[in-house]
C-alpha positions as a Markdown table, in Angstrom:
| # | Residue | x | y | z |
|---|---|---|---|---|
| 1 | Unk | -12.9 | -32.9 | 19.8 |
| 2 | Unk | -12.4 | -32.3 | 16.6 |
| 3 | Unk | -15.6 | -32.2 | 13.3 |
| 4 | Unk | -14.9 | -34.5 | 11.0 |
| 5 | Unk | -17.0 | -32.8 | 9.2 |
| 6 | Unk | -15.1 | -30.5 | 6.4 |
| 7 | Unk | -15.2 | -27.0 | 6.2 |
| 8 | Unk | -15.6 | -26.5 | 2.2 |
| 9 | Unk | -13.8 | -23.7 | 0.3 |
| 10 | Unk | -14.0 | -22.2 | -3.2 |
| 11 | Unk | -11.1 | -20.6 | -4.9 |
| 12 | Unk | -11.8 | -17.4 | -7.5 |
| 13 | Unk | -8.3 | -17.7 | -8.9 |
| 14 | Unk | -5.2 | -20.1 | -9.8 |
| 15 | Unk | -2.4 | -17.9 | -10.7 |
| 16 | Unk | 0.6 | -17.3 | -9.0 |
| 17 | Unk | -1.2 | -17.0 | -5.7 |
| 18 | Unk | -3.9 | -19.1 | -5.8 |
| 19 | Unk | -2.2 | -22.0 | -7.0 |
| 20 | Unk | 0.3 | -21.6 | -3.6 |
| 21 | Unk | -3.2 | -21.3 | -1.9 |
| 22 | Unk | -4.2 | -24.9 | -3.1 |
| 23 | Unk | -0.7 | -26.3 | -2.4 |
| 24 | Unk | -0.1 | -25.3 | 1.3 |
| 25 | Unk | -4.0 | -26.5 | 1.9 |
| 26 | Unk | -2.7 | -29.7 | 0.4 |
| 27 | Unk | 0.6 | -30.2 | 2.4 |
| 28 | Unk | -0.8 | -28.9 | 5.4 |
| 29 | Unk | -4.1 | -30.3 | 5.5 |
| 30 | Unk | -2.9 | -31.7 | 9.0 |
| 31 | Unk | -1.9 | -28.7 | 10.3 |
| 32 | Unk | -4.8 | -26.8 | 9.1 |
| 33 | Unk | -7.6 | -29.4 | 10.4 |
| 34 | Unk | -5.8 | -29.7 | 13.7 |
| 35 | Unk | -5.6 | -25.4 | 14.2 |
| 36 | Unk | -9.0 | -25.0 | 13.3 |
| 37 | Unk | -10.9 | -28.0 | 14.6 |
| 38 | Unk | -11.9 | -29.4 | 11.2 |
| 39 | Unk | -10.7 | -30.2 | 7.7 |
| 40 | Unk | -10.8 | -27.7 | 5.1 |
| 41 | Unk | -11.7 | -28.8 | 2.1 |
| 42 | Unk | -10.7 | -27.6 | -1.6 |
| 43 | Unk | -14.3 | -27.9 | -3.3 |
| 44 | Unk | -14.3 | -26.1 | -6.2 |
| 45 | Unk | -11.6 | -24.0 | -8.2 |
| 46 | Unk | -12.7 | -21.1 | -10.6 |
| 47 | Unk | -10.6 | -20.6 | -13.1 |
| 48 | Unk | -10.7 | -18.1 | -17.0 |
| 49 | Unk | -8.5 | -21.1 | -18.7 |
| 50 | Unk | -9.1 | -24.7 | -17.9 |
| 51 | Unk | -6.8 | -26.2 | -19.9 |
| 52 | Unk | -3.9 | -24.5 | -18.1 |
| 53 | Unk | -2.0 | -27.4 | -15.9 |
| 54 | Unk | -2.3 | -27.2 | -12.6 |
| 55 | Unk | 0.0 | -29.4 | -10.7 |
| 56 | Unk | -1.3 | -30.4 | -7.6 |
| 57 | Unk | -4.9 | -29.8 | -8.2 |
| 58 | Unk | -7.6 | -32.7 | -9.0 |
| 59 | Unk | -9.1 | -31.9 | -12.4 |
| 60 | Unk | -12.6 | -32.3 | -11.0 |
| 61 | Unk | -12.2 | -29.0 | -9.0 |
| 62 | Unk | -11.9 | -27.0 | -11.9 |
| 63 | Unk | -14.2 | -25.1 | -13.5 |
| 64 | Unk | -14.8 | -21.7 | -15.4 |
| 65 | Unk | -18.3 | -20.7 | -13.6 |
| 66 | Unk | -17.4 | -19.5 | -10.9 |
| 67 | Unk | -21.3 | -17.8 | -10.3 |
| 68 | Unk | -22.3 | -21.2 | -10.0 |
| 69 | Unk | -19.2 | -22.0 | -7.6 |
| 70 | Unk | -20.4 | -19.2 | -5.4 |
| 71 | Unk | -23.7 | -19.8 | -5.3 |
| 72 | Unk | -23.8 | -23.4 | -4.5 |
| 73 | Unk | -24.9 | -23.1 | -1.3 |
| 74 | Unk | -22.4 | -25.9 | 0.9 |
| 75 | Unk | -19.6 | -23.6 | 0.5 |
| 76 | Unk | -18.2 | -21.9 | 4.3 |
| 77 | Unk | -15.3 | -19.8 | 2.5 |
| 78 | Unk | -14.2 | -18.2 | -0.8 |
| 79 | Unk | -11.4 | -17.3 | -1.2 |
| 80 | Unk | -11.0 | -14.7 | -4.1 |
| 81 | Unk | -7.4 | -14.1 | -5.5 |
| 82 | Unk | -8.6 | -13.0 | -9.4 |
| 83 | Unk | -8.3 | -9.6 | -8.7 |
| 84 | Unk | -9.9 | -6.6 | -10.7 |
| 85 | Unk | -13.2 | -4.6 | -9.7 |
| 86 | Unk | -15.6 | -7.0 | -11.7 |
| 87 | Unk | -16.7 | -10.1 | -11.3 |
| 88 | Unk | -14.6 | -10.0 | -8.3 |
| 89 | Unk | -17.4 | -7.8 | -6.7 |
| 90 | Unk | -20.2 | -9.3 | -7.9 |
| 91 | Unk | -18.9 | -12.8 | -7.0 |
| 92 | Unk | -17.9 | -11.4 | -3.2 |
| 93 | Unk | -21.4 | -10.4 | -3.0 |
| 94 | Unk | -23.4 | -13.5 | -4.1 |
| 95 | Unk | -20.9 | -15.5 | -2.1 |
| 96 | Unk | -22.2 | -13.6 | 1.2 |
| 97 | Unk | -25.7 | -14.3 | -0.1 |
| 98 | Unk | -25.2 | -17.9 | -0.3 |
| 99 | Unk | -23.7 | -18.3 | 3.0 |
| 100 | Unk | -20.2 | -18.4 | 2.5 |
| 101 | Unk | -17.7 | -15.9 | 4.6 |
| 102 | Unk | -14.7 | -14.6 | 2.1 |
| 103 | Unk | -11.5 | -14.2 | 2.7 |
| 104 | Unk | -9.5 | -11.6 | -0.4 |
| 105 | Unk | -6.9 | -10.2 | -1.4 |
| 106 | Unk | -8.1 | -7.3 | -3.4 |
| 107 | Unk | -7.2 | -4.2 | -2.8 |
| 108 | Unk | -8.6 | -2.1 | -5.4 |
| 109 | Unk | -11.9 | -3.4 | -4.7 |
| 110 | Unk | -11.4 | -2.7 | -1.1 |
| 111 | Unk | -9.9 | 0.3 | -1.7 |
| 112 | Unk | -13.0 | 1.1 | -3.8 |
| 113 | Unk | -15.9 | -0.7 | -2.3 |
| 114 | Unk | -14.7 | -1.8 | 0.7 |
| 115 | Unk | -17.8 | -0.1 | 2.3 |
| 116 | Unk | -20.5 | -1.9 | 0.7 |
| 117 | Unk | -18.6 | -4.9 | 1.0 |
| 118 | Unk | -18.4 | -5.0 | 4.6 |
| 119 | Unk | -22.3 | -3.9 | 4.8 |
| 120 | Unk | -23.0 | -7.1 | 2.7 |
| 121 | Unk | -21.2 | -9.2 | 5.2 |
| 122 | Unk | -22.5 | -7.7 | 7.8 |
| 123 | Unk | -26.4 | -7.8 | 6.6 |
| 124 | Unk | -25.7 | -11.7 | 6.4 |
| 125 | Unk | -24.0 | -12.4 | 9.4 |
| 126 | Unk | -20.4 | -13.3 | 7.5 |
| 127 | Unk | -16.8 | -12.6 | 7.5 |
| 128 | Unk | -15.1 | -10.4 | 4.9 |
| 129 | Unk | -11.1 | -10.9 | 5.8 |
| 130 | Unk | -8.3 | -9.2 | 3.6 |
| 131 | Unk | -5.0 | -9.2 | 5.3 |
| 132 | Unk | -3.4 | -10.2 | 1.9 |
| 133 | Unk | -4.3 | -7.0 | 0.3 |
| 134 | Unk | -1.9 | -4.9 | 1.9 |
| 135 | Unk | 2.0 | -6.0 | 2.1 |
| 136 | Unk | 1.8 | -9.2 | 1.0 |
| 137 | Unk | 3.2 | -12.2 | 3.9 |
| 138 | Unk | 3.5 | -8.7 | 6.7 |
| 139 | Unk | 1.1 | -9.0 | 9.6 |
| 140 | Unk | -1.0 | -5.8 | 9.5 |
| 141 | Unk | -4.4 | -5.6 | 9.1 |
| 142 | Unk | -4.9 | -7.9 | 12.1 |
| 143 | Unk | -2.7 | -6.0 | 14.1 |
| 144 | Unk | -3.9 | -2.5 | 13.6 |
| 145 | Unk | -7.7 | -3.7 | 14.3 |
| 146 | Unk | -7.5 | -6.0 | 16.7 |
| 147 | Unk | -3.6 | -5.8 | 19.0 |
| 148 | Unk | -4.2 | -2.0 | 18.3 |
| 149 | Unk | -8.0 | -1.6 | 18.7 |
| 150 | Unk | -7.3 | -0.4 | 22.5 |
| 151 | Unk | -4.9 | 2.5 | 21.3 |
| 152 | Unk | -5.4 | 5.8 | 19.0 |
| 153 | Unk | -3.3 | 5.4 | 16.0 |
| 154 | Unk | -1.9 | 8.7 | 14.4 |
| 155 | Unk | 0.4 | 8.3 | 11.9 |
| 156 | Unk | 1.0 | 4.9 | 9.7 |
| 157 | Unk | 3.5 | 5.4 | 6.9 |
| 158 | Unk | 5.2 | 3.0 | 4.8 |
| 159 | Unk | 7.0 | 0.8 | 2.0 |
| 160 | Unk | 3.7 | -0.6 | 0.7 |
| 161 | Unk | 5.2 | -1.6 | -2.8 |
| 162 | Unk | 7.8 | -4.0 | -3.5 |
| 163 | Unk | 8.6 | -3.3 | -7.7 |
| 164 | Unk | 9.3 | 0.4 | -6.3 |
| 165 | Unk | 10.9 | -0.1 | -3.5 |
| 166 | Unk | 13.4 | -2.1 | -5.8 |
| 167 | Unk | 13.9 | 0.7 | -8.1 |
| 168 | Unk | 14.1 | 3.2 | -5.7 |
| 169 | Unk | 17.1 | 0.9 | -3.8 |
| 170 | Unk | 18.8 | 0.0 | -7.3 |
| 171 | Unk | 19.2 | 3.9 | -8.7 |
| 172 | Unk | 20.3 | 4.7 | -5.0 |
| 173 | Unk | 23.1 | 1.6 | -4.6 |
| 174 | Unk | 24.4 | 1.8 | -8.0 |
| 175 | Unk | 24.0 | 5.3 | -9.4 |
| 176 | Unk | 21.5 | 4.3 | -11.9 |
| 177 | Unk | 18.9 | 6.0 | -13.3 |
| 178 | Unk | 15.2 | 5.5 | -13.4 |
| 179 | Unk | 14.4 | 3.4 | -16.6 |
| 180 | Unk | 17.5 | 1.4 | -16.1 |
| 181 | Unk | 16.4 | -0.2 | -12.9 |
| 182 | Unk | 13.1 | -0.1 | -14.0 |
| 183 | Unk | 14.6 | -2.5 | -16.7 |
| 184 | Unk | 16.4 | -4.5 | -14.0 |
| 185 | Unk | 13.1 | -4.9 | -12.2 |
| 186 | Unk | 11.5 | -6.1 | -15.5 |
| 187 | Unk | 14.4 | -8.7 | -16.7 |
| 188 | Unk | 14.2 | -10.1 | -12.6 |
| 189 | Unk | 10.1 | -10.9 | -12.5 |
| 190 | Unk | 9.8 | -7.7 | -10.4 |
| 191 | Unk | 7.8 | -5.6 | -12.7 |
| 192 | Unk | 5.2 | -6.4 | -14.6 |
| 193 | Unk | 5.8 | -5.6 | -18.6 |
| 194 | Unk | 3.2 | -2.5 | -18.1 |
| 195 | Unk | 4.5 | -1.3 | -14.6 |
| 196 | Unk | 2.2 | 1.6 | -14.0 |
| 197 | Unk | 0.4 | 0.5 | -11.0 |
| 198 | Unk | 3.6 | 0.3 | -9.6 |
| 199 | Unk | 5.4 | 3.0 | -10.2 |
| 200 | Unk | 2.7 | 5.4 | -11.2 |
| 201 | Unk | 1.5 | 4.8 | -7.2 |
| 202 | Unk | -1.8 | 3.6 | -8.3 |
| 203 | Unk | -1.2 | 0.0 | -6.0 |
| 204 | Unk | 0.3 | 1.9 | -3.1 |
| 205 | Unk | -2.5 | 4.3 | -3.3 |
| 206 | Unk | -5.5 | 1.7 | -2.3 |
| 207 | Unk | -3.2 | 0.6 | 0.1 |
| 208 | Unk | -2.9 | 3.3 | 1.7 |
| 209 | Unk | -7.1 | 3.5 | 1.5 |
| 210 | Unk | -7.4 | 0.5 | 3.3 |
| 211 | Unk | -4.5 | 1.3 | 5.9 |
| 212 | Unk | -6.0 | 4.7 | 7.0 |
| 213 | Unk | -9.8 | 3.3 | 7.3 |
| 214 | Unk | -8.9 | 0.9 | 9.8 |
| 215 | Unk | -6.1 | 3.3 | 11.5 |
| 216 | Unk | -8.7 | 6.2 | 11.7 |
| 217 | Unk | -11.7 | 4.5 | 11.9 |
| 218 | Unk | -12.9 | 6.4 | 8.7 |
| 219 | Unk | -13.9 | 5.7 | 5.6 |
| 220 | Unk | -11.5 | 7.0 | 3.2 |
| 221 | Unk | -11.9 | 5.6 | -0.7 |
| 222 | Unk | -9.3 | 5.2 | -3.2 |
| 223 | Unk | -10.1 | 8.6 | -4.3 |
| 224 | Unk | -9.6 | 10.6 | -1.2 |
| 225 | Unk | -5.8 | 9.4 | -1.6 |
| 226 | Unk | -3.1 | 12.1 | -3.1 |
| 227 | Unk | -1.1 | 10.0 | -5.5 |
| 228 | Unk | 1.7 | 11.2 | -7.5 |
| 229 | Unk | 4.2 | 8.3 | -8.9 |
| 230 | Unk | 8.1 | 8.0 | -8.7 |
| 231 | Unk | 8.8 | 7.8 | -12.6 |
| 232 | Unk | 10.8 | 11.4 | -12.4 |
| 233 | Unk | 12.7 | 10.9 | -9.5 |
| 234 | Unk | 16.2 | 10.8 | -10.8 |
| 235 | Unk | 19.8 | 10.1 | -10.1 |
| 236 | Unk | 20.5 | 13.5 | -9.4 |
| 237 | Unk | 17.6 | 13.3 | -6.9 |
| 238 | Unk | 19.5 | 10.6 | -4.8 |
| 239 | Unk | 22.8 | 12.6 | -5.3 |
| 240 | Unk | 21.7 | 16.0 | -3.8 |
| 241 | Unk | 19.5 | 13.6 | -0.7 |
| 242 | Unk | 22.8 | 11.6 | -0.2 |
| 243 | Unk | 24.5 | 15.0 | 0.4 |
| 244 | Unk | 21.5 | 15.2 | 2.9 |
| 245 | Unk | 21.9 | 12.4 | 5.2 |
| 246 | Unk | 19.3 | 10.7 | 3.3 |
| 247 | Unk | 17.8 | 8.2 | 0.6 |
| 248 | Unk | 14.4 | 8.3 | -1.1 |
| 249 | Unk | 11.5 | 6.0 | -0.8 |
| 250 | Unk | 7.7 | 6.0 | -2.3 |
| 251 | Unk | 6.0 | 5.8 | 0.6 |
| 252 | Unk | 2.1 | 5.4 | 1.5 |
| 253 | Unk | 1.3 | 8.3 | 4.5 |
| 254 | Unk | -2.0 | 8.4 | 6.6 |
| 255 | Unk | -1.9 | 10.7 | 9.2 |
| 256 | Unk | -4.4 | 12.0 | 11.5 |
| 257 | Unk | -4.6 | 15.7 | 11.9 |
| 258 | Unk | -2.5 | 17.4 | 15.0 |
| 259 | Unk | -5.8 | 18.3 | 16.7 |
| 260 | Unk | -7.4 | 15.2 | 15.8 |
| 261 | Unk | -10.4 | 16.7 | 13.6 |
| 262 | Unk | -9.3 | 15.0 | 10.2 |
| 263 | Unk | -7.1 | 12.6 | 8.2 |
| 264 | Unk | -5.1 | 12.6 | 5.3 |
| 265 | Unk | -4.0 | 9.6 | 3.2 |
| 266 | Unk | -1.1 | 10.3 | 0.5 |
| 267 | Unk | 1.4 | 8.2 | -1.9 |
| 268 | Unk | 4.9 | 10.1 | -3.4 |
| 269 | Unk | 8.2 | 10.1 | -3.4 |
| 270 | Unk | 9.6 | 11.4 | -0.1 |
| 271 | Unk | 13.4 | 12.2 | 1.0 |
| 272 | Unk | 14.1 | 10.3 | 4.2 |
| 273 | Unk | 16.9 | 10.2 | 6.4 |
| 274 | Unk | 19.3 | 7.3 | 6.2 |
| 275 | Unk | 18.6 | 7.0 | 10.7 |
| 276 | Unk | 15.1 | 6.8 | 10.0 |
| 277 | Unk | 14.2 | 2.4 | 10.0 |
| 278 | Unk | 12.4 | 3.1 | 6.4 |
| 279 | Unk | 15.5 | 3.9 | 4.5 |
| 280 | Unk | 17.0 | 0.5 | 5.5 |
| 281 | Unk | 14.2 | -1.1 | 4.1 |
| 282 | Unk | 15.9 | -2.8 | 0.7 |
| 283 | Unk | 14.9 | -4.6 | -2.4 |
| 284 | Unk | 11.2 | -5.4 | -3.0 |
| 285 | Unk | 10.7 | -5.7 | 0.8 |
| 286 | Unk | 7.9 | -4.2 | 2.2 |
| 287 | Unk | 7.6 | -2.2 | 5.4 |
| 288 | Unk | 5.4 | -0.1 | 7.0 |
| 289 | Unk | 6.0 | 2.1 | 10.3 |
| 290 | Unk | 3.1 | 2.5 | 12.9 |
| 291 | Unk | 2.3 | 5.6 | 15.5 |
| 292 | Unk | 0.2 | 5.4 | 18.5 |
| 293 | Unk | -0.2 | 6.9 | 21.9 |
| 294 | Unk | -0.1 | 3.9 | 23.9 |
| 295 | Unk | 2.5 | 1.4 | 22.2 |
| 296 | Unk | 5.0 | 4.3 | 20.8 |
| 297 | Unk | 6.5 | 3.4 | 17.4 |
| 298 | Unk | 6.3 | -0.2 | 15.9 |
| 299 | Unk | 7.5 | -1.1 | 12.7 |
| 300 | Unk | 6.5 | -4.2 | 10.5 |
| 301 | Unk | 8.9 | -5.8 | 7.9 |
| 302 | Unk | 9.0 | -8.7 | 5.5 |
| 303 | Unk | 8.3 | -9.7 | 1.6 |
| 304 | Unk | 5.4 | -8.1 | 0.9 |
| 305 | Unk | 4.1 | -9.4 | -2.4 |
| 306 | Unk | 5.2 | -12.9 | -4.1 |
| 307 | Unk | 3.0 | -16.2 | -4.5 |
| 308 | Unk | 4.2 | -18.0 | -1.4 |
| 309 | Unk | 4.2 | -14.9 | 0.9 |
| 310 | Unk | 0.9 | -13.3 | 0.0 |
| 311 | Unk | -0.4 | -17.1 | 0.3 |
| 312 | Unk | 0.5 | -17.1 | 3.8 |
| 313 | Unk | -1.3 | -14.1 | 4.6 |
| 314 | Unk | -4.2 | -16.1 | 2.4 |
| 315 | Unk | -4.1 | -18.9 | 4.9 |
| 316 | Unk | -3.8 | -16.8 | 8.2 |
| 317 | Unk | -7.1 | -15.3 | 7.2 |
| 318 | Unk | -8.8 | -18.6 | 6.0 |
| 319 | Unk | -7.9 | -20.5 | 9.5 |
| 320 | Unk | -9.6 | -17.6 | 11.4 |
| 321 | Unk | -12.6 | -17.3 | 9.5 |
| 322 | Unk | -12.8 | -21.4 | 9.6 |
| 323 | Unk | -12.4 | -21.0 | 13.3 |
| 324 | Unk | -15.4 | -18.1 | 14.0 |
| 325 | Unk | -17.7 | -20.7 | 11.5 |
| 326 | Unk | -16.9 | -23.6 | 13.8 |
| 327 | Unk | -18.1 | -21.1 | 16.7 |
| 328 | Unk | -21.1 | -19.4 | 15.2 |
| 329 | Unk | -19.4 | -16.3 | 15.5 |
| 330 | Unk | -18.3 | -13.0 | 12.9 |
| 331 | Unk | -14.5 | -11.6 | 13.5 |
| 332 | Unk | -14.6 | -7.5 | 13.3 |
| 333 | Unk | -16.2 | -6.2 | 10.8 |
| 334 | Unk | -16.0 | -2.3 | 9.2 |
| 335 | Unk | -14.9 | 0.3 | 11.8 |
| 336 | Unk | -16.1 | 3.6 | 10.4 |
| 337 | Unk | -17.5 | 5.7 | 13.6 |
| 338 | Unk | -15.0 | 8.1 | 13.9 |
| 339 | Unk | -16.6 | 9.3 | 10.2 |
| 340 | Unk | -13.5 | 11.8 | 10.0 |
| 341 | Unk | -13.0 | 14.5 | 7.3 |
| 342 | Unk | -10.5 | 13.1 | 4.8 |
| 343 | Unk | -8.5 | 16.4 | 4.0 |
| 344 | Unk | -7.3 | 18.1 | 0.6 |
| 345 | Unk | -3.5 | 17.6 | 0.0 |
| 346 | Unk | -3.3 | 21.6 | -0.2 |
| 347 | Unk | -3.7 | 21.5 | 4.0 |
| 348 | Unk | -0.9 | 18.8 | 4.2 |
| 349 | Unk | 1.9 | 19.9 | 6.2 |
| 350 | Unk | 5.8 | 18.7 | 5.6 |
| 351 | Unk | 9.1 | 19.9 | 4.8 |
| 352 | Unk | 10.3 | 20.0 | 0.9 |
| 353 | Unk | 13.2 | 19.6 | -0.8 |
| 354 | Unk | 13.3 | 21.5 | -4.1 |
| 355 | Unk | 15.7 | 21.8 | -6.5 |
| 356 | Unk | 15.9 | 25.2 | -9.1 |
| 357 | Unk | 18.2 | 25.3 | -12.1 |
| 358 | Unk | 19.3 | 29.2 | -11.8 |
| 359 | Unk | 21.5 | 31.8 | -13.0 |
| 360 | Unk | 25.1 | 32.1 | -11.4 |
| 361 | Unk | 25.2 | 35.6 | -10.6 |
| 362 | Unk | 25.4 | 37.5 | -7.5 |
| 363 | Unk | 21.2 | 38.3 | -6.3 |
| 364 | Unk | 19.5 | 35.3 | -6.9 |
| 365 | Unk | 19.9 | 33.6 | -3.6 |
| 366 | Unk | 18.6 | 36.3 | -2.1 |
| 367 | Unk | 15.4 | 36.6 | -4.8 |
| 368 | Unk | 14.5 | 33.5 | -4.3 |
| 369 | Unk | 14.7 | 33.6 | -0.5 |
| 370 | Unk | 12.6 | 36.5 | -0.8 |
| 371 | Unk | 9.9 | 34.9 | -2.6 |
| 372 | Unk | 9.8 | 31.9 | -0.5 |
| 373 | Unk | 9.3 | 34.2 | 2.6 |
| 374 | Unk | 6.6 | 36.2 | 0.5 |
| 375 | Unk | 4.3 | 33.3 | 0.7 |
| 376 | Unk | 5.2 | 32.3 | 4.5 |
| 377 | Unk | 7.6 | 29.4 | 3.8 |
| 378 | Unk | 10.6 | 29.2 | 6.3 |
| 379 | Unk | 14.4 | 27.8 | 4.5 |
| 380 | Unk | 16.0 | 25.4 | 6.5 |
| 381 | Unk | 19.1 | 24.7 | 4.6 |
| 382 | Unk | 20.1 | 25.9 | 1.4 |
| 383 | Unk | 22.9 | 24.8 | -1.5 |
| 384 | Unk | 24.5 | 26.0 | -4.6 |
| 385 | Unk | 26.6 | 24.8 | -6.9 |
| 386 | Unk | 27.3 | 26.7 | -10.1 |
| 387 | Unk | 29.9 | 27.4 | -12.9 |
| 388 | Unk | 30.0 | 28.6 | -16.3 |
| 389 | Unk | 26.9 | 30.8 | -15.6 |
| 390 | Unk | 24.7 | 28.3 | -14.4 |
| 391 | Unk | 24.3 | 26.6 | -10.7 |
| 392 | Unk | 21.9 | 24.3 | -9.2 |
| 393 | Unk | 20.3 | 25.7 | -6.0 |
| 394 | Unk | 18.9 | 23.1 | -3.5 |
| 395 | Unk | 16.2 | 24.5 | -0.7 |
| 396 | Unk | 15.0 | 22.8 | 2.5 |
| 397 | Unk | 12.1 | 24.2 | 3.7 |
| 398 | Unk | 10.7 | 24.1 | 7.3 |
| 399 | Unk | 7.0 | 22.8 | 7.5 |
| 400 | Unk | 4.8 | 24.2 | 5.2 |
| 401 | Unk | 1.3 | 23.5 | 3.9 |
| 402 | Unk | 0.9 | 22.2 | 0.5 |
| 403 | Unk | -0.8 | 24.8 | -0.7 |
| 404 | Unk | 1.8 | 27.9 | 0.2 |
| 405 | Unk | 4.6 | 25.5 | -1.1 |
| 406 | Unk | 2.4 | 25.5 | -4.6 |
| 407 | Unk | 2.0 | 29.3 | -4.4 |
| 408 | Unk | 6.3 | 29.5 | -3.9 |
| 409 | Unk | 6.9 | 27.3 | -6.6 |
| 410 | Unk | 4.7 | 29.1 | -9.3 |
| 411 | Unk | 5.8 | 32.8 | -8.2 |
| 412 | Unk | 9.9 | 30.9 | -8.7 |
| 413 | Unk | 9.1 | 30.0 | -12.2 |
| 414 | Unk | 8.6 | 33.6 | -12.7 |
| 415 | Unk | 11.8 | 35.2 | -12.0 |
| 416 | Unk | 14.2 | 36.0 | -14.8 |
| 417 | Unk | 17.0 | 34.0 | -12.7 |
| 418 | Unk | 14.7 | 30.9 | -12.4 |
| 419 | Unk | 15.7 | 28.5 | -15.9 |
| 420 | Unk | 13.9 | 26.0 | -14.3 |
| 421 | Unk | 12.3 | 23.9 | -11.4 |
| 422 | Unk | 14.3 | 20.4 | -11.8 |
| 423 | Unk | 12.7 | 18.5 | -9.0 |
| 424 | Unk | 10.2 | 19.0 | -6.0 |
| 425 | Unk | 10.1 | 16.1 | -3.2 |
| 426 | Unk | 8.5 | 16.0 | 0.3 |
| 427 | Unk | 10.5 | 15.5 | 3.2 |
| 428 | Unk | 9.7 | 12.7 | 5.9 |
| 429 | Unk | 10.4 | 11.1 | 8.6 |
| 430 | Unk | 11.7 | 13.4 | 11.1 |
């Protein structure tokens, strides 16, 4: 039988998503009540400009306090879509105090407080959901905590950023280079007019935060993540992995150690191979590619920011949460007993693609194989190409640390031969 009762719920936000939150709860009020076993009901909407129209949305909802929305005391849910570190925090917070469960899609506040967050829901016997923080519409935090929660994870690595993964694509369809898709990006809604979250790796990195706590069991915080952004990958870059087998991606990487003993969370531009399901992956789609013992390799695709898509993941958490306060019960909460070391990037191990601007003259080949073996770092492949006294020189290294890769590239700049290093990128995927 279903309460006719309704469940009540606050929303911190009316932008883009928020507003797509109010709409679907307003078509599909039907659909909702029936899933859940009640009606949900839009009680209050916080908002920084009340004058702003908002079709749809009854007048009488609106308001700019939202302390006082949060702390009214009926509310079951907020949902917070504003964004930001503070008041987001504070708001999330006082909301648990008051009763209410929350359902967010915040990832630097997760990424950053995710700890205390969960410890506040937990001390008052509430739900903290945030499936929208990470690749947008893309079932994923569900799935690794709860279809997963049987199986050890060990590797989760991934599109995680649409604007990128646009620019990225565009300089590798058409040739171009970085600030001209970057330009594209802008004129198409893609990038915001200051893109540096984006492209700097800043948004991928949380991510990647949340993504490897719940993987690993671990806390790991926005600044245990390795970030380096995409802005001087180039069209060069794409031309020497094409001759590769291969495109180039900024990808989000948590991995867990080979004997198990730590983690390691990392955002950069990688060289992938054009077999490998990621370098398929096109336009501002998002995907991210899972590892585990038990269920092998599993890959999740789809849109993965956008009002309408990130709204759906919105309302996928706020039916659940609905459902455990009909039942008196709290879905999982923070899954941290593993408590495993987050390691330096030095001790990551991968291959590398560098490129060296060099002399052309007979010797340097074998000098700069001689300092890469020097410092314990095994070529794969290597290119040259080279006229007029000058020549490009493109090394593929078997696995090496981070570290010993560092300690080759700073002995290279010191050879006479060596006029420059023109790019370094990590090679995954293999």
């Amino acid at each position: 039988m279903m309460r006719t009762r309704p469940l009540k719920v606050a929303l911190l936000g009316c932008g883009v998503v928020g507003s797509e939150v109010a709409r679907i709860m307003t078509t599909h009020a039907d659909d909702l009540a029936a899933r859940i076993g009640a009606p949900v009901e839009l009680a209050g909407v916080a908002v920084r400009r009340p004058s702003r129209v908002r079709e749809g949305i009854d007048p009488a909802l609106v308001t700019t306090d939202a302390t006082a929305l949060v702390k009214r005391g009926d509310i079951d849910v907020v949902v917070e879509v504003i964004g930001g570190i503070e008041p987001a925090r504070t708001l999330i917070t006082s909301a648990f105090e008051h009763g209410a469960s929350v359902v967010s899609a915040n990832k630097a506040l997760l990424a950053q407080d995710g700890a205390a967050l969960h410890a506040a829901a937990g001390e008052h016997g509430r739900d903290l959901y945030y499936e929208a923080a990470v690749a947008g519409a893309i079932p994923l935090i569900r799935p690794l905590r709860e279809s997963l929660a049987g199986d050890k994870i060990n590797r989760v690595m991934g599109i995680v950023n649409g604007t990128t993964n646009f620019i990225l694509d565009k300089m590798d369809s058409t040739g171009a280079g970085y600030q001209e898709a970057l330009d594209e990006a802008t004129a198409l809604g893609y990038a915001e007019a200051d893109p540096t979250a984006d492209v700097e790796g800043f948004d991928a990195a949380a991510k990647a935060a949340i993504l490897a706590g719940i993987a690993f069991h671990t806390r790991v915080r926005l600044d245990d993540v390795y970030r380096e952004g995409m802005t001087e990958v180039t069209a060069a870059d794409f031309a020497s992995a094409k001759e590769m087998g291969c495109t180039i991606k900024l990808l989000a990487i948590c991995e867990r150690a080979a004997d198990g003993g730590s983690v390691t969370a990392r955002v950069h531009p990688a060289v992938i191979p054009l077999s490998h399901p990621l370098a398929s992956v096109r336009g501002a789609y998002n995907a991210v590619f899972v590892e585990s013992d038990a269920a092998g390799q599993l890959m999740f695709y789809g849109p993965g920011a956008g009002g309408a898509p990130t709204a759906s993941a919105v309302l996928g958490d706020l039916v659940a949460v609905c459902r455990n306060r009909l039942s008196g019960a709290t879905g999982p909460g923070e899954s941290a007993y593993a408590a495993l070391p987050v390691s330096p990037m030095g001790e990551v191990v991968t291959r590398y693609h560098i490129s060296l601007d060099v002399a052309d003259k007979p010797g340097v080949l074998a000098q700069v194989a001689t300092v890469f073996a020097e410092h314990g770092v095994s070529i794969d492949t290597v290119r040259q190409q080279g006229k007029d006294g000058e020549a490009s020189l493109v090394v593929v290294t078997h696995r090496a640390s981070d570290a010993s890769l560092t300690g080759t590239v700073e002995a290279l700049r010191k050879l006479d031969t060596v006029r420059g290093v023109a790019s370094i990128m990590r090679v995954e995927g293999e």
